[in-house]
N, CA and C atoms as a LAMMPS dump frame, in Angstrom:
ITEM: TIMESTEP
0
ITEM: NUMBER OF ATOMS
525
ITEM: BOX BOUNDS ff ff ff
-5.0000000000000000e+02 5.0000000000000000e+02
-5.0000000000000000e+02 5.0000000000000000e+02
-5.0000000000000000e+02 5.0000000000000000e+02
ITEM: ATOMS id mol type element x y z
1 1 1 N 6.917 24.745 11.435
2 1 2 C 5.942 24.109 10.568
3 1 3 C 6.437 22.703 10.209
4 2 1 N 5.51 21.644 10.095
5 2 2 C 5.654 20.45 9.633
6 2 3 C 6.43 20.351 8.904
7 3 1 N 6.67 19.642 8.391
8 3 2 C 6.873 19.287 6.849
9 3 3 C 6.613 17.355 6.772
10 4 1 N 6.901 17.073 5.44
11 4 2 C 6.265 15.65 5.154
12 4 3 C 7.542 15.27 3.857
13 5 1 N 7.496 14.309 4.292
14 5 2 C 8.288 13.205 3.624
15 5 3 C 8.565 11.538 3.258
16 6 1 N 7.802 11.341 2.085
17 6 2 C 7.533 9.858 1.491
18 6 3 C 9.025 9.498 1.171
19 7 1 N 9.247 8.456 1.807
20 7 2 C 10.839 7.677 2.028
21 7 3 C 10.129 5.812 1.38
22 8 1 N 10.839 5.385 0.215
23 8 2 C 10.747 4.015 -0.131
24 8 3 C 11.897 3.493 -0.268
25 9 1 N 11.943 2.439 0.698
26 9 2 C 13.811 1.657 0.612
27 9 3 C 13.191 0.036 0.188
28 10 1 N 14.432 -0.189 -0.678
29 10 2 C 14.197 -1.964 -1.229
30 10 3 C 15.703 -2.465 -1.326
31 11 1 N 15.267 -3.727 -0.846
32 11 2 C 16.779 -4.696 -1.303
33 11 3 C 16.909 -5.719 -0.162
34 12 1 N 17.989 -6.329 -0.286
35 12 2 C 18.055 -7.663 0.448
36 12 3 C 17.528 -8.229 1.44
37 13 1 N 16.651 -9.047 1.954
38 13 2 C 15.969 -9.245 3.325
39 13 3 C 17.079 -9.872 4.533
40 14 1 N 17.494 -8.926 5.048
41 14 2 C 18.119 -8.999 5.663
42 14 3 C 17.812 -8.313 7.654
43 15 1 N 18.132 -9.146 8.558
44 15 2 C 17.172 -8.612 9.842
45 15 3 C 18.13 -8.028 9.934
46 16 1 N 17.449 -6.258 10.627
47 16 2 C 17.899 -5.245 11.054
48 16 3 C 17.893 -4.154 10.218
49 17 1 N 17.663 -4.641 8.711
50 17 2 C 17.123 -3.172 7.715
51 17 3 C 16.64 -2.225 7.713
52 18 1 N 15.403 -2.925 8.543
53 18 2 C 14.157 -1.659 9.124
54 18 3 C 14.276 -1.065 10.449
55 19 1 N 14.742 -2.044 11.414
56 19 2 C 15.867 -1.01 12.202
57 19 3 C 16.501 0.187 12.139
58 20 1 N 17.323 -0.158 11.037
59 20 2 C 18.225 1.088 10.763
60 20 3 C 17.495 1.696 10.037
61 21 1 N 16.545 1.789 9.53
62 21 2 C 15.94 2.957 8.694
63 21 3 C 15.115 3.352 9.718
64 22 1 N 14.673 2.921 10.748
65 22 2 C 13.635 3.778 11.814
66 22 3 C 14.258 4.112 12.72
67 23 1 N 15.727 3.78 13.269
68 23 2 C 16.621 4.762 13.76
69 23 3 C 17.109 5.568 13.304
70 24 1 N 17.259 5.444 12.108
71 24 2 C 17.985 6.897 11.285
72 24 3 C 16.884 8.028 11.291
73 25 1 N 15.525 7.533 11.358
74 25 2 C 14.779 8.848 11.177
75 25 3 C 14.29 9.293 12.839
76 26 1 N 14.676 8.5 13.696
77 26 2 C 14.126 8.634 15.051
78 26 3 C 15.555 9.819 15.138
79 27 1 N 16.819 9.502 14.88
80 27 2 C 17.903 10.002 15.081
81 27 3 C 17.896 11.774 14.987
82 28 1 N 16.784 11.374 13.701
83 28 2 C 17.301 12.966 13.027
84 28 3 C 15.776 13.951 13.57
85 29 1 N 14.971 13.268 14.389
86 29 2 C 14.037 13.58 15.136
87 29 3 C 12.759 14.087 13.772
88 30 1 N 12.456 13.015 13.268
89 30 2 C 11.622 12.647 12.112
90 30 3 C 10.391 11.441 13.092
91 31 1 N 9.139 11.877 13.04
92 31 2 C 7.845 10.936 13.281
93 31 3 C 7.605 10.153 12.318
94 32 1 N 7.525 8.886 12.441
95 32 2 C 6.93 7.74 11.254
96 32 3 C 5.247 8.186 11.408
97 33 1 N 5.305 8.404 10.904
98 33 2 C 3.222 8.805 10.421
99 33 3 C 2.357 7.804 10.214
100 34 1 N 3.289 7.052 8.676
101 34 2 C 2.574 5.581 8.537
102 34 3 C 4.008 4.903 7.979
103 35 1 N 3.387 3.4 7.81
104 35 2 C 4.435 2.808 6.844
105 35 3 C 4.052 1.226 6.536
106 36 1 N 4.354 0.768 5.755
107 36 2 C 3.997 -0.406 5.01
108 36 3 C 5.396 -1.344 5.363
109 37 1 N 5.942 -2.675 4.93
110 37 2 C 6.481 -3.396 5.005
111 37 3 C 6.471 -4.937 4.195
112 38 1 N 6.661 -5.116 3.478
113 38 2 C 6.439 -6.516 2.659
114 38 3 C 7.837 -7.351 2.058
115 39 1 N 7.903 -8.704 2.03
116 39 2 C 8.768 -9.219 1.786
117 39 3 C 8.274 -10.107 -0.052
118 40 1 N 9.457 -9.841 -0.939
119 40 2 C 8.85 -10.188 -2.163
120 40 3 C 10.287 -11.112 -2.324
121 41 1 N 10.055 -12.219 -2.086
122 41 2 C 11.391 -13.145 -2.758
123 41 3 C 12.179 -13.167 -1.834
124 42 1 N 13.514 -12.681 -2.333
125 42 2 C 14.494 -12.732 -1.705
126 42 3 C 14.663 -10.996 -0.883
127 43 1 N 13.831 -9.882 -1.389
128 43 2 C 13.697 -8.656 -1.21
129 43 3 C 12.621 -8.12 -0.36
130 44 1 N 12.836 -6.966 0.366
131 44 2 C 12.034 -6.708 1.393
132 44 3 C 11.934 -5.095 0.571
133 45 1 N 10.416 -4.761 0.863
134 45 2 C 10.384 -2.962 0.975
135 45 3 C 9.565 -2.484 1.917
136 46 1 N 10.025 -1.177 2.243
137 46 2 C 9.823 -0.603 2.77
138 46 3 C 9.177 0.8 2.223
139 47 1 N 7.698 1.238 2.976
140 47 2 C 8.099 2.317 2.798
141 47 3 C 7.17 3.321 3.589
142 48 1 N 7.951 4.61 4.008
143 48 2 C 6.997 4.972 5.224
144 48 3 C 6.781 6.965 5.197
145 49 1 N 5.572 7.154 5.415
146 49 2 C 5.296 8.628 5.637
147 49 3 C 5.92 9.167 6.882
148 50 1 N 7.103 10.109 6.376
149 50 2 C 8.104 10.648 7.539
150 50 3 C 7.269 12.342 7.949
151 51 1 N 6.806 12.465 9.178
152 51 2 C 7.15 14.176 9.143
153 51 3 C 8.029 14.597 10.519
154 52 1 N 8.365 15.942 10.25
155 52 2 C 9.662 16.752 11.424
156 52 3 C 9.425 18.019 10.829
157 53 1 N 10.21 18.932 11.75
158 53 2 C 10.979 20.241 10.965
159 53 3 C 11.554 19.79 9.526
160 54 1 N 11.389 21.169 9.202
161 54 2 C 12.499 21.347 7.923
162 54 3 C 13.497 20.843 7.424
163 55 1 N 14.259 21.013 9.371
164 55 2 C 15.648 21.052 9.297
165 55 3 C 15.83 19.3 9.319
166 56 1 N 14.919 18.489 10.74
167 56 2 C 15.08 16.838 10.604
168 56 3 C 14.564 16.131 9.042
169 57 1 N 13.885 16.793 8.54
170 57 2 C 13.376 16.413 7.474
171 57 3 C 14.717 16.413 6.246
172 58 1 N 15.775 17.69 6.061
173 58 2 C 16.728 17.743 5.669
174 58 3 C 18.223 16.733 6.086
175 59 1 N 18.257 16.71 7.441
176 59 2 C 19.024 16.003 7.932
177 59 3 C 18.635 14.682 7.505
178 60 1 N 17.696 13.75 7.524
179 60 2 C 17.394 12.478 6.939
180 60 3 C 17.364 12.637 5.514
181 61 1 N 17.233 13.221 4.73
182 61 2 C 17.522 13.177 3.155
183 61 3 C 19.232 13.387 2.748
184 62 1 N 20.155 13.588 4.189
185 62 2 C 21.476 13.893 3.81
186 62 3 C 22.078 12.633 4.153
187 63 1 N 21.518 12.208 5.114
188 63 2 C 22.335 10.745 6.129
189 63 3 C 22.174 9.762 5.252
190 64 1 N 20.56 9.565 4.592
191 64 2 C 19.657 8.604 4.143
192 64 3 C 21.104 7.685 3.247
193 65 1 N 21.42 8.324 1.79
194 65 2 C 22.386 7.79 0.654
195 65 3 C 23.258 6.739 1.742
196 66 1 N 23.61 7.535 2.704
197 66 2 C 25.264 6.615 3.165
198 66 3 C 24.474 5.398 4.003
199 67 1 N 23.776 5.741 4.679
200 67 2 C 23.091 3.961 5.483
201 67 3 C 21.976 3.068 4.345
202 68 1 N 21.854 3.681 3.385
203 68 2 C 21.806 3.145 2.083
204 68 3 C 22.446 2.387 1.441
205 69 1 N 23.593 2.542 1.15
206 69 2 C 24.407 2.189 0.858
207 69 3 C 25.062 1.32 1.707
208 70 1 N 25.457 1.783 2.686
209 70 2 C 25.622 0.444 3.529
210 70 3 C 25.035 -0.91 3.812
211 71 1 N 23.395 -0.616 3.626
212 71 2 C 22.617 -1.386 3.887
213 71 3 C 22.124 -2.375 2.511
214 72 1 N 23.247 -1.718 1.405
215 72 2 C 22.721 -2.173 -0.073
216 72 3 C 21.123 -2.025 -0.358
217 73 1 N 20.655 -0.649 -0.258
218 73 2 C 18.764 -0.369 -0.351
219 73 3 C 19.136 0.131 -1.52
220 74 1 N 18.037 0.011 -2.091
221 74 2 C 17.951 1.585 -3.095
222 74 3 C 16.846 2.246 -2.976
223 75 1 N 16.907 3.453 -2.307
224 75 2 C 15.811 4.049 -1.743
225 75 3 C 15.656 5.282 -2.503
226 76 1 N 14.381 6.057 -2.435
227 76 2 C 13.989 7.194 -3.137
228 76 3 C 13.068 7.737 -2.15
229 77 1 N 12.833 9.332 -2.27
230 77 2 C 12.383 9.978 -0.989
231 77 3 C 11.853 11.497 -2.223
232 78 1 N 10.724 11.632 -1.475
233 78 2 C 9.928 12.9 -2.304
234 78 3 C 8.968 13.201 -1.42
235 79 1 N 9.238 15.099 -1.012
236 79 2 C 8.769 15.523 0.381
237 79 3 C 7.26 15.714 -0.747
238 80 1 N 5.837 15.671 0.169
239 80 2 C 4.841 15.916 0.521
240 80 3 C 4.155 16.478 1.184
241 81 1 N 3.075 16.61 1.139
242 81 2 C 2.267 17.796 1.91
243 81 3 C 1.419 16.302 2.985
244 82 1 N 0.866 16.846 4.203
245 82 2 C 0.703 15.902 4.86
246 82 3 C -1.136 14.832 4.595
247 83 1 N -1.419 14.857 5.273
248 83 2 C -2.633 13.72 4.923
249 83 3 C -4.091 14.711 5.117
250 84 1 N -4.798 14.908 3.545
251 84 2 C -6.231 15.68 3.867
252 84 3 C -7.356 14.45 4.401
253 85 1 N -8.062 15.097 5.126
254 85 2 C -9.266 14.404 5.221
255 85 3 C -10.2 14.079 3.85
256 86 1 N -10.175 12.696 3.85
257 86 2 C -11.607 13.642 2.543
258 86 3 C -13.185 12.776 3.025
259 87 1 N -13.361 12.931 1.787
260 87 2 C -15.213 12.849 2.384
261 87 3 C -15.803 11.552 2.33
262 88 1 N -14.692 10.62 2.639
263 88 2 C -15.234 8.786 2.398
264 88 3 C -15.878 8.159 3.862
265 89 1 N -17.033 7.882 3.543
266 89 2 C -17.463 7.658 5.197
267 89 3 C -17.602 6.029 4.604
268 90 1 N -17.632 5.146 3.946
269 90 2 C -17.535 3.665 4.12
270 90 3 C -16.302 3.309 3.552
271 91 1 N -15.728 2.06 4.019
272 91 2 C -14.567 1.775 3.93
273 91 3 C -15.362 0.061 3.747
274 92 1 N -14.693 -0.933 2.639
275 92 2 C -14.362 -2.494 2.137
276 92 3 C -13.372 -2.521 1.845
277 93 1 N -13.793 -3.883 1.591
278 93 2 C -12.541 -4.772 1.325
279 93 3 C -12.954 -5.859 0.174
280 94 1 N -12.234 -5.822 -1.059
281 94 2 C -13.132 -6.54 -1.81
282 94 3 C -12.21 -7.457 -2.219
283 95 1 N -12.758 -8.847 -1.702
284 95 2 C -11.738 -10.309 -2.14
285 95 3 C -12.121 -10.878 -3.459
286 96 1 N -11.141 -11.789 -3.938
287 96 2 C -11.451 -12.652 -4.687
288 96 3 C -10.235 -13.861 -4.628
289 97 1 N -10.934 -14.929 -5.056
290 97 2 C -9.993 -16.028 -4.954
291 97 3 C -10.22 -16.949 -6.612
292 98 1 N -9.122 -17.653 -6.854
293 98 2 C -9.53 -18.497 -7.587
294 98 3 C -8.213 -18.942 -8.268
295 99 1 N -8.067 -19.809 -9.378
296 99 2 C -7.183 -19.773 -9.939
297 99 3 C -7.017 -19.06 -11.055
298 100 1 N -5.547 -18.325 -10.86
299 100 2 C -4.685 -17.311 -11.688
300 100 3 C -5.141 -17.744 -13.065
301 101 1 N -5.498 -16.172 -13.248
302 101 2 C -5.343 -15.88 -15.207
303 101 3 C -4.841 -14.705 -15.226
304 102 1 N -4.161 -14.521 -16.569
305 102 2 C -3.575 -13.217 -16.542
306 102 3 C -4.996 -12.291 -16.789
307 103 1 N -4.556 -11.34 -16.689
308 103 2 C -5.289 -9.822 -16.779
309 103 3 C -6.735 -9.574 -15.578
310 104 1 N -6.765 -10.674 -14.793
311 104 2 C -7.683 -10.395 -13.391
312 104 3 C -7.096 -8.897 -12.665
313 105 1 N -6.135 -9.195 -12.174
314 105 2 C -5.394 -7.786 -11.213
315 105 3 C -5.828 -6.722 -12.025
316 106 1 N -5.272 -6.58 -13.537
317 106 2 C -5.664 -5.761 -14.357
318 106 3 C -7.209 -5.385 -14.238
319 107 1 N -8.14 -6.313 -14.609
320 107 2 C -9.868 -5.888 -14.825
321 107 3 C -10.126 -5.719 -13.238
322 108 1 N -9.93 -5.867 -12.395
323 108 2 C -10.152 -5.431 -10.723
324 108 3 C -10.029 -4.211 -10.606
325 109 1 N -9.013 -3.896 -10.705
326 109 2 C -7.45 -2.053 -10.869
327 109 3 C -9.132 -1.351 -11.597
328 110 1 N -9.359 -1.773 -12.665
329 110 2 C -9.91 -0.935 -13.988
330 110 3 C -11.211 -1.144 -13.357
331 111 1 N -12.038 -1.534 -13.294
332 111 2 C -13.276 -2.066 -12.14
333 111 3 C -13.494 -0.773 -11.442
334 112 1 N -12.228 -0.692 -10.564
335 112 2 C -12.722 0.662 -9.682
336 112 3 C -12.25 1.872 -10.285
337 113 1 N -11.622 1.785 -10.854
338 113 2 C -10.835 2.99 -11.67
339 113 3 C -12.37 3.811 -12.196
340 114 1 N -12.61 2.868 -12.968
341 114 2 C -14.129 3.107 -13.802
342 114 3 C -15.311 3.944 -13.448
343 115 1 N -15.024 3.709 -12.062
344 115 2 C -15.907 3.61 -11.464
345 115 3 C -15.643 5.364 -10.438
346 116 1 N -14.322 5.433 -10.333
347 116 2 C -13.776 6.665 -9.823
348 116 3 C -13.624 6.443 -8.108
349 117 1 N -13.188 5.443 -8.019
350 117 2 C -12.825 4.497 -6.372
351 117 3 C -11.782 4.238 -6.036
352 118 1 N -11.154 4.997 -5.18
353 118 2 C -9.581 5.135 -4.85
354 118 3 C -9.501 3.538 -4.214
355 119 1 N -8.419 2.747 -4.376
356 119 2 C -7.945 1.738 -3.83
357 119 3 C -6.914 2.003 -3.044
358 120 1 N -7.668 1.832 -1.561
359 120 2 C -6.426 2.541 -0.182
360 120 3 C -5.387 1.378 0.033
361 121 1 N -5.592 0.331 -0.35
362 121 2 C -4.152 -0.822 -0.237
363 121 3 C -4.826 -1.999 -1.037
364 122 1 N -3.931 -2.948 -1.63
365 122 2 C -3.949 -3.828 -2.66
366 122 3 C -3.173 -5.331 -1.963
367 123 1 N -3.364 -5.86 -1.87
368 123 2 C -2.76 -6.987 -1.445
369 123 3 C -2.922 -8.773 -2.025
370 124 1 N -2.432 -9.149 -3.014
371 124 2 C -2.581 -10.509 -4.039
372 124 3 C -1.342 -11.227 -3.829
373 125 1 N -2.08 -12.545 -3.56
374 125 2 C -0.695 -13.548 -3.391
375 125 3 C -0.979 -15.122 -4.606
376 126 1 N 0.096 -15.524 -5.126
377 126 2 C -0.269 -16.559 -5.602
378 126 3 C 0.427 -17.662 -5.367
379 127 1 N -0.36 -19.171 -5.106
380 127 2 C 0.509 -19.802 -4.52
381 127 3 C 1.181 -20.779 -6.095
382 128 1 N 2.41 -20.886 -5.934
383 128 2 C 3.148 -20.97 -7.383
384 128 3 C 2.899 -22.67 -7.553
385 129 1 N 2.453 -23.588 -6.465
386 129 2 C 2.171 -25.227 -6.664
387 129 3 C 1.005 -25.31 -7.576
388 130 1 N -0.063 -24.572 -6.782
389 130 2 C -1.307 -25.219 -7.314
390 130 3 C -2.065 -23.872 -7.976
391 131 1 N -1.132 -22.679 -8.644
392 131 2 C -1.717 -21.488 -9.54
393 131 3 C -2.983 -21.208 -8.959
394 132 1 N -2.818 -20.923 -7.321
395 132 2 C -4.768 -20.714 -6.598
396 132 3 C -3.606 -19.116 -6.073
397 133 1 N -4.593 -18.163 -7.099
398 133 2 C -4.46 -16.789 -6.26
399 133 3 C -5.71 -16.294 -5.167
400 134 1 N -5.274 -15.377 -4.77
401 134 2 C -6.217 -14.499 -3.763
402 134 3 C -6.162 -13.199 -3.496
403 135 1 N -6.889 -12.416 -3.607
404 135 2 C -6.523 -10.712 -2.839
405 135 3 C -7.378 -9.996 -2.331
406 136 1 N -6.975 -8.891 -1.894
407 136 2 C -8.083 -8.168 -1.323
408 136 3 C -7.436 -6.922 -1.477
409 137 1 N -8.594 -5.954 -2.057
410 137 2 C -8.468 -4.519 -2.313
411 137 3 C -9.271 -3.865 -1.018
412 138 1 N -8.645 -2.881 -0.639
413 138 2 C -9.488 -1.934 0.358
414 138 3 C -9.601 -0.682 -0.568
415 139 1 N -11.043 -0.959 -0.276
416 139 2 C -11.334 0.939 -1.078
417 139 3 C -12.291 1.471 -0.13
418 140 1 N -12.464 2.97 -0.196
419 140 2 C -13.301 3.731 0.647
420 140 3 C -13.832 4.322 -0.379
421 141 1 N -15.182 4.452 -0.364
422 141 2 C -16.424 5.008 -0.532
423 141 3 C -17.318 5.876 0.254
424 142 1 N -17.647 7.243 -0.967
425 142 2 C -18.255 8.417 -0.411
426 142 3 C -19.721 8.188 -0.207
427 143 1 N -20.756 8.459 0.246
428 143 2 C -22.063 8.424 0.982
429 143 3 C -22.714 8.333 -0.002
430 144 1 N -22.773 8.74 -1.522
431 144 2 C -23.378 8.177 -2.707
432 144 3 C -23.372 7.186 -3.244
433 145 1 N -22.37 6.536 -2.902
434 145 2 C -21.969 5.203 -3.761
435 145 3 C -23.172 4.155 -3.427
436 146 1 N -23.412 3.642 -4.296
437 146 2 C -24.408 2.682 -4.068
438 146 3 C -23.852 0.987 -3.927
439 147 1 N -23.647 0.809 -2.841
440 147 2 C -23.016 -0.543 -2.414
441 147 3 C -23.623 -1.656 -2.986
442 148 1 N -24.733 -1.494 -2.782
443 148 2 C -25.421 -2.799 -3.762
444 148 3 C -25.253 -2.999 -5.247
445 149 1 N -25.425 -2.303 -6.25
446 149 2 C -25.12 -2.17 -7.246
447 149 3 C -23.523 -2.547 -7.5
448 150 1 N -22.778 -1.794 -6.31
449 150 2 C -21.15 -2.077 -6.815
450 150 3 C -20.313 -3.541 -6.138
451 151 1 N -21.403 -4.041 -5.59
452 151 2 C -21.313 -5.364 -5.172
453 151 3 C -21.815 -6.271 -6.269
454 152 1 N -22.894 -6.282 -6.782
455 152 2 C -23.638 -6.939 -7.847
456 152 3 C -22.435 -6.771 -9.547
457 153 1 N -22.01 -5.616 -9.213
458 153 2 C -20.931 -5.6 -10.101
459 153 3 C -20.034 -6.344 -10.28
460 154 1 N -19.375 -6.379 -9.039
461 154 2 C -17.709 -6.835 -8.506
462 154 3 C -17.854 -8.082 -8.895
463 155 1 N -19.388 -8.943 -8.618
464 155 2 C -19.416 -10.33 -8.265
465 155 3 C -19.458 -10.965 -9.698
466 156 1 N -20.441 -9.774 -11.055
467 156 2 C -20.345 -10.21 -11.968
468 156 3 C -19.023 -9.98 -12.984
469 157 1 N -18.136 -9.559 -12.488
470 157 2 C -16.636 -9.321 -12.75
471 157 3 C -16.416 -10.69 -12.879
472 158 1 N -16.081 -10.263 -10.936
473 158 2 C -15.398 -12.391 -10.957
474 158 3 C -16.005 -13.395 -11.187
475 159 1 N -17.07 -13.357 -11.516
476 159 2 C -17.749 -14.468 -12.405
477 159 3 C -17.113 -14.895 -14.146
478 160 1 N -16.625 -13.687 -14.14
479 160 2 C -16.339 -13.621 -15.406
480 160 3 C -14.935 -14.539 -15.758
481 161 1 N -14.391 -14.42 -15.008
482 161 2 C -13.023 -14.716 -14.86
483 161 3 C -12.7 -15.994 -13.946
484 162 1 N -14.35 -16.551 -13.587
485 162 2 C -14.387 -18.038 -12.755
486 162 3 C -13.579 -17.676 -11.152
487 163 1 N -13.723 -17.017 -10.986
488 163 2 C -13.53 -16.65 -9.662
489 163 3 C -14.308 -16.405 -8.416
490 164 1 N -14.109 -16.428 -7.148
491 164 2 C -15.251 -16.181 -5.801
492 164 3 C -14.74 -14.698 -5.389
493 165 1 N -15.81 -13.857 -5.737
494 165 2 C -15.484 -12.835 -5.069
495 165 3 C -17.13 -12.016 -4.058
496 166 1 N -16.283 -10.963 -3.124
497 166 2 C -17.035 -10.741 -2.523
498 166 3 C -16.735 -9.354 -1.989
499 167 1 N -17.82 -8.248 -1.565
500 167 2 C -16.994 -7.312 -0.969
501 167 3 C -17.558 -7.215 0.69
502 168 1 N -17.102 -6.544 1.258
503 168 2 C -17.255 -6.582 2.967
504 168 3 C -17.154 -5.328 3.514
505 169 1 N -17.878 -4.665 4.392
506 169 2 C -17.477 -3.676 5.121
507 169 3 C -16.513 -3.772 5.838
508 170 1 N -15.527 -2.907 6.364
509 170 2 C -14.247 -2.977 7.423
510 170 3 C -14.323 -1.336 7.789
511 171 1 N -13.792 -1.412 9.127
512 171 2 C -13.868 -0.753 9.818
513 171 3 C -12.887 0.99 9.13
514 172 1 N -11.681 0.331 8.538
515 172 2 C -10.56 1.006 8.292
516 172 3 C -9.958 0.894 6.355
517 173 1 N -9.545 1.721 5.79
518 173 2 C -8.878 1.588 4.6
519 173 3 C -7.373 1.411 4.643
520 174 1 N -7.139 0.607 5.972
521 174 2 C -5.778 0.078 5.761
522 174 3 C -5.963 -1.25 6.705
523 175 1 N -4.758 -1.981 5.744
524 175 2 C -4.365 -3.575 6.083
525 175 3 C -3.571 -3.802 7.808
């Protein structure tokens, strides 16, 4: 039987990090399922849906600490059950741009929260010269949702906050 395992490593950006963390789990005969990757500063994370046996699944939670440590990460790992289907047949992407104020990310987050709209990836960058942010949320939506309405919403959000926003169909709920 399967098993599943959420693995998150962070720390120095350094080439060959992610290397060694996708040989260590290739090693211990562990499948990468999914995984993310982002660089924040001077720091890189990682983090990726592992499944194997029991036993590879055990063997990478024993090795993991010491190439950790070597690698100066600080990583954390908490086994899971693997990926349900559920019942979202549209998938967006909802941007906005403008210049940074605090509590936007916040009223966006709460926007869909509100609304009961899982956000499948989050992605906001700001550029620190000229305080002009940007992001884009991917959320998937079930066959009720009324797109028009939650578009007419979104837009009177970022209006609120002097911002251009917009939402878009996409094919997928990942970046």
């Amino acid at each position: 039987m399967s098993e599943y395992l959420v693995l998150t490593a962070m720390g120095p950006d350094r080439t060959g990090s992610v290397s060694e963390l996708t040989k260590l789990a290739s090693e211990c005969g562990c499948n990468i399922v999914d995984s993310r990757m982002a660089i924040f500063g001077l720091e890189f994370t990682l983090i990726m849906l592992l499944n194997g046996s029991n036993k590879a699944i055990y063997q990478l939670e024993s090795k993991l600490p010491i190439v950790a440590h070597e690698l100066e990460l600080i990583t954390m790992m908490k086994r899971t059950s693997g990926y349900h289907e559920r019942d979202f047949v549209h998938h967006y992407q909802a941007n906005y741009a403008g210049i940074d104020q605090p509590g936007i990310l916040k009223a966006v987050t709460a926007f869909f929260a509100t609304r009961n709209i899982d956000i499948s990836s989050l992605k906001s960058e700001i550029d620190q010269e000229t305080n002009h942010m940007s992001a884009a949320v991917l959320i998937a939506l079930r066959e009720n949702t009324s797109i028009t309405q939650l578009e007419a919403d979104f837009v009177e959000l970022c209006e609120q906050f002097d911002v251009q926003g917009c939402l878009k169909s996409v094919q997928s709920n990942l970046f």
